[in-house]
MARMIMI-767196 format. One line per field, with one value per residue (C-alpha): y, x negated, z negated; chain. Coordinates in nm, 2 decimals. Layout:
! MARMIMI-767196
y: Y	... .
x: X	... .
z: Z	... .
c: A	... .
***
This chain:
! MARMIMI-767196
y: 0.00	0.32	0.64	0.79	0.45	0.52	0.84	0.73	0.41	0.72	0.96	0.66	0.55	0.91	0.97	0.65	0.72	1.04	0.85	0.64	0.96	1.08	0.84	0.76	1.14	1.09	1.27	1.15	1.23	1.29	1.13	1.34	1.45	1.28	1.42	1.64	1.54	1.77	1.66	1.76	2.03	2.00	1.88	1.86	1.62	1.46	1.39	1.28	1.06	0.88	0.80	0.61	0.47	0.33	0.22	0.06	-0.05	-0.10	-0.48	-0.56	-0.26	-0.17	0.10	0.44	0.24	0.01	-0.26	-0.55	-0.93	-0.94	-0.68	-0.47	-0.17	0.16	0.41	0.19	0.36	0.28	0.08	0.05	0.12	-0.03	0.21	0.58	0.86	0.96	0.85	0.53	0.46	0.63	0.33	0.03	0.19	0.22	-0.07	-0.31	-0.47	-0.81	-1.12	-1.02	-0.97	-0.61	-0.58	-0.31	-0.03	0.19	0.03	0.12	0.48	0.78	0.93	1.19	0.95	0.81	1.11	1.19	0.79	0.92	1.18	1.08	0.75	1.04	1.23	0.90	0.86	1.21	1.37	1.44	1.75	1.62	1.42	1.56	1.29	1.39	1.57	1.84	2.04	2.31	2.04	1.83	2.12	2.18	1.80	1.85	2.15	2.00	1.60	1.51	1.69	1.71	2.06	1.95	1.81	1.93	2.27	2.41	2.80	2.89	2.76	2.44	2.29	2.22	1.83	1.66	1.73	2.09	1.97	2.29	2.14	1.80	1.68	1.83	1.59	1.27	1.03	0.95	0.63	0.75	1.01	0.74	0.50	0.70	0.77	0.38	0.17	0.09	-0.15	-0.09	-0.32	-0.06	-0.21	-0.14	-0.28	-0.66	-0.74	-0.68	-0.57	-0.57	-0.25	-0.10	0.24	0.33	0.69	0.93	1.03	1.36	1.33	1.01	1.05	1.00	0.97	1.15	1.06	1.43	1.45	1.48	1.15	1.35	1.22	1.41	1.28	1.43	1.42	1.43	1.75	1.66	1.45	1.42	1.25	1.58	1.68	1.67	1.87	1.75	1.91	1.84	1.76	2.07	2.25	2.37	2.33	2.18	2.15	1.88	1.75	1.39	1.34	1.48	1.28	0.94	0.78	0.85	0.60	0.57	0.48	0.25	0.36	0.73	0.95	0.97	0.76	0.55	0.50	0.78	0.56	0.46	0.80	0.98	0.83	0.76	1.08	1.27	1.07	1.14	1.53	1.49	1.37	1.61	1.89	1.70	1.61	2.01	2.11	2.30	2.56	2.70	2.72	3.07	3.14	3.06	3.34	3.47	3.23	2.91	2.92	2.83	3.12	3.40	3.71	3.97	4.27 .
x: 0.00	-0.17	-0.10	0.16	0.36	0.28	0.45	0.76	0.75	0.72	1.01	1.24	1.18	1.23	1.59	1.68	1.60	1.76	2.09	2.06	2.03	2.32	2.53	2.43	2.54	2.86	2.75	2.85	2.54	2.67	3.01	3.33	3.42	3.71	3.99	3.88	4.02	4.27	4.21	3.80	3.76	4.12	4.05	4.43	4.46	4.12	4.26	4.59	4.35	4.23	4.54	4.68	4.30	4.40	4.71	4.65	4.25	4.07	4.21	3.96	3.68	3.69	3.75	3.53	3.47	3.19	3.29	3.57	3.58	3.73	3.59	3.24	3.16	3.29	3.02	2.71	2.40	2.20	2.52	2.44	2.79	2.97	3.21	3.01	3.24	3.58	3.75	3.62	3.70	4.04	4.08	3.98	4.22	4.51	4.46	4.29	3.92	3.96	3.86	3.83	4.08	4.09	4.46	4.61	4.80	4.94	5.32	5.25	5.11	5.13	4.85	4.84	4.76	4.55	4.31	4.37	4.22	3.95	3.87	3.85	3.59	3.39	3.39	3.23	2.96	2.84	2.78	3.02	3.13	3.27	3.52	3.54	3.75	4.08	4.13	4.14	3.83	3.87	3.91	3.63	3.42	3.54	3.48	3.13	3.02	3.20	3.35	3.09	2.78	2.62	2.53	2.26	2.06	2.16	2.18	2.41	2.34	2.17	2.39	2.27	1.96	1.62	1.59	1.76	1.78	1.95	2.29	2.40	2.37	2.49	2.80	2.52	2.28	2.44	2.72	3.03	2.95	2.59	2.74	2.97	2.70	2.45	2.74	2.82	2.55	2.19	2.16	2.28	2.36	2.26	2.40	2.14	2.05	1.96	2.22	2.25	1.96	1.94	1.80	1.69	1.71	1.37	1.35	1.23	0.86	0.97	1.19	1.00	1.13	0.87	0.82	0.57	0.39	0.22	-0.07	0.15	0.36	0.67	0.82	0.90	1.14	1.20	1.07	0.68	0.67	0.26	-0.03	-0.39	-0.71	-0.69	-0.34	0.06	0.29	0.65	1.02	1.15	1.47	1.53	1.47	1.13	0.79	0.51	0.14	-0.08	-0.41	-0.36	-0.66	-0.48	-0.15	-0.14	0.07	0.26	0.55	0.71	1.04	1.15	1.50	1.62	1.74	2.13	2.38	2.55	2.87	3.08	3.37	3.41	3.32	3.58	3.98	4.02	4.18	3.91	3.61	3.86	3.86	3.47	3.43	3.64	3.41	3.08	3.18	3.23	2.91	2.74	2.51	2.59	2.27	2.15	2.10	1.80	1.58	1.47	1.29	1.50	1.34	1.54	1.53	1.69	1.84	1.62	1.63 .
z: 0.00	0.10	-0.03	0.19	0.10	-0.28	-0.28	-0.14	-0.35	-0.62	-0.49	-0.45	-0.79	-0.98	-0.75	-0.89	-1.25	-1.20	-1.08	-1.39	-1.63	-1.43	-1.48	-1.89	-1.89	-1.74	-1.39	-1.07	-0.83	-0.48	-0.53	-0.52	-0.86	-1.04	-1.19	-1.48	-1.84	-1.97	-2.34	-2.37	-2.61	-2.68	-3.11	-3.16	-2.85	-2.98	-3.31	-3.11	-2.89	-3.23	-3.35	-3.05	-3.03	-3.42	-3.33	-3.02	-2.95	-3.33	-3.32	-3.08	-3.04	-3.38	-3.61	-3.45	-3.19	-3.37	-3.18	-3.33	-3.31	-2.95	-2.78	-2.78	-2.93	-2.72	-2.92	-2.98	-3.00	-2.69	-2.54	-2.17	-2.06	-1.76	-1.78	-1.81	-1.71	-1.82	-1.50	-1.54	-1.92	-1.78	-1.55	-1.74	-2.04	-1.78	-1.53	-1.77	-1.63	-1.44	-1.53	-1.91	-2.20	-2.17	-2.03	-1.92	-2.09	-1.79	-1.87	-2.27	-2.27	-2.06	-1.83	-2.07	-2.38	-2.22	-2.15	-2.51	-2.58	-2.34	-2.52	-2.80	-2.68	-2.53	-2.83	-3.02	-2.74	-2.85	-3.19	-3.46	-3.38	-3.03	-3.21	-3.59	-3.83	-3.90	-4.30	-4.48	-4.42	-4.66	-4.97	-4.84	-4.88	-5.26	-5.30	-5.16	-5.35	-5.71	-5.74	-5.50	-5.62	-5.28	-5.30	-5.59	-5.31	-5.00	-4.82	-4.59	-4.41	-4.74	-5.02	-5.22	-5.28	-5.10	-5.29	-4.98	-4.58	-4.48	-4.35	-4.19	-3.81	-3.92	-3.66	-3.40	-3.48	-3.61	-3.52	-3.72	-3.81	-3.93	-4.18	-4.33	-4.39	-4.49	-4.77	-4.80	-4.71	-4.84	-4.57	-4.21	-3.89	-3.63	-3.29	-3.01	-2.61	-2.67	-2.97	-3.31	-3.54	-3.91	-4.06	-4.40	-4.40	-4.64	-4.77	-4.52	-4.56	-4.55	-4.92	-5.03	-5.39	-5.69	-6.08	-6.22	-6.52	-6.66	-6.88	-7.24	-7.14	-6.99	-6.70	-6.40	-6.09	-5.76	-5.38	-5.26	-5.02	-4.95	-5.08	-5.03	-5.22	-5.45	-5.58	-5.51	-5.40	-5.59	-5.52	-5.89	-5.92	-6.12	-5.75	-5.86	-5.66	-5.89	-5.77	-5.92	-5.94	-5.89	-6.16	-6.46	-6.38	-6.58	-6.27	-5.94	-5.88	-5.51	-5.58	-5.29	-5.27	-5.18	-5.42	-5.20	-5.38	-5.11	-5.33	-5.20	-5.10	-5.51	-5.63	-5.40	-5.36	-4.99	-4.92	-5.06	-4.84	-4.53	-4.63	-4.69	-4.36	-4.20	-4.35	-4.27	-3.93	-3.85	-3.97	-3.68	-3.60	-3.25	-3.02	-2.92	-2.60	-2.38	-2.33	-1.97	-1.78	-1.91	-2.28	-2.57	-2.86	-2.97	-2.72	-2.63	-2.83 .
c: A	A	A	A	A	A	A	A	A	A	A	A	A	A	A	A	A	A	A	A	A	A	A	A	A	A	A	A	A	A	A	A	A	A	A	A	A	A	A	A	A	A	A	A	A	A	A	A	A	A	A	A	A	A	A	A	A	A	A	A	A	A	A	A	A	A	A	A	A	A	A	A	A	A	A	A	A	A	A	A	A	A	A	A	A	A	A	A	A	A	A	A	A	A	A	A	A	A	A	A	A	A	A	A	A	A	A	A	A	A	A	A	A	A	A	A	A	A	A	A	A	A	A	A	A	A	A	A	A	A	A	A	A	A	A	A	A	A	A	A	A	A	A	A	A	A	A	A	A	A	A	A	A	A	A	A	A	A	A	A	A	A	A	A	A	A	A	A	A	A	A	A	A	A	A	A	A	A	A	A	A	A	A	A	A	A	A	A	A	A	A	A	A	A	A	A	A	A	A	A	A	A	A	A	A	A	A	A	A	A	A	A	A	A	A	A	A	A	A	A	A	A	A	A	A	A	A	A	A	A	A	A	A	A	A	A	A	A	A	A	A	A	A	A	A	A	A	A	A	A	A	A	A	A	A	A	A	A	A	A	A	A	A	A	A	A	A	A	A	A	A	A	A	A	A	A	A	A	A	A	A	A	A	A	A	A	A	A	A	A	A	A	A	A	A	A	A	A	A	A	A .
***
């Protein structure tokens, strides 16, 4: 293969990783566009859409669409989907997908539930905030600032505490089904390409919580912010910043589990973890606009 034939080998392969991105994304390359979905951005159809998705598709995809014991998952993480853009989950929803046991439900629902069902799937394959759980919002906030106590660890647009990870652009960056186990779970099946994967979720380096034995005996808990040969920098749980010299400290214990409870779902009455969720799954910091020239940052002045 000489050179010339290299760099179409090369051109041919980048247009068809570019089709593949394209369609993970939900684009359509050079095909005519499909009808648009009426329900997309729409959160009261969303939240519609989720309803008629609990009604009518958990017994076999699961509840959140975490797949059920008939059917696979509709919002795995790194699920290489058949179906990829809303016209196409649009189709198999309404004329079922031959040759499997996912029937049809065009003579159940209307065109316009459906979308909504669409919707809603879409909003799954995304972050939280493109499909925010259904609650009371305003009291899931008093329950995380109070009954909850998340705000002794957690931070959100300035308010709360430095201990744990800032949580102010949280449905932006996580999934649904993240937030709830990382409120649940210690240990967490994450679906991925190939199967099924077992996963313990160790503390982050970042907020690798310690105990501190000082020099007069007294114990100190909270989260190692840096470390070398020398000294320590600890986040005490009282939200104070204490440097050490690792020579006067009588011990440094890594705790191998992470300081966030994962018992929210006995803590809080099921209403309350619904309104919880509602308020974590709207947490979101809306990006500024790029600068001139295509770079991300803040407006010119």
């Amino acid at each position: 293969m000489n050179k010339y034939s290299i760099a179409i080998f090369g051109a041919a392969a980048l247009v068809a990783a570019s089709a593949g991105v394209l369609a993970q994304r939900g684009g359509r390359g050079g095909a005519p566009a499909g009808p648009a979905n009426p329900a997309i951005g729409n959160q009261q159809a969303i939240q519609e859409g989720e309803a008629i998705y609990n009604q009518t598709c958990t017994a076999c995809h699961g509840k959140d669409g975490s797949a059920g014991e008939m059917a696979p998952a509709v919002a795995a993480p790194s699920r290489r989907y058949n179906r990829v853009t809303d016209e196409q989950v649009f189709d198999a929803v309404k004329a079922g997908i031959p040759q499997t046991q996912m029937p049809p439900f065009g003579g159940k629902l209307s065109d316009d539930q459906i979308w909504k069902i669409v919707a809603y799937i879409h909003g799954l394959r995304g972050t939280a905030i493109d499909a925010p759980t259904q609650g009371n919002a305003a009291n899931g906030e008093q329950i995380f600032w109070n009954k909850g106590q998340c705000g002794t660890c957690h931070m959100i647009k300035g308010k709360g505490s430095l201990l744990g990870p800032d949580l102010s652009n949280l449905a932006r960056m996580r999934k649904t089904q993240s937030i709830v186990n990382a409120l649940t779970k210690e240990i967490h099946r994450i679906p991925g390409d190939g199967g099924t994967h077992d996963s313990v979720l160790m503390p982050l380096q970042t907020y690798q919580p310690v105990r501190v034995t000082l020099p007069d005996g007294k114990v100190m808990n909270g989260v190692l912010r840096n470390e070398d040969s020398f000294s320590l920098q600890v986040f005490g749980t009282d939200n104070q910043l204490y440097l050490l010299e690792r020579a006067k400290v009588k011990e440094v214990y890594y705790q191998p589990k992470s300081l966030m409870p994962t018992d929210y779902d006995k803590r809080l009455t099921p209403q309350e973890f619904q309104d919880l969720m509602a308020f974590l799954t709207r947490l979101y910091v809306v990006p500024l606009p790029p600068l001139p020239g295509g770079r991300g940052g803040p407006p010119p002045a």
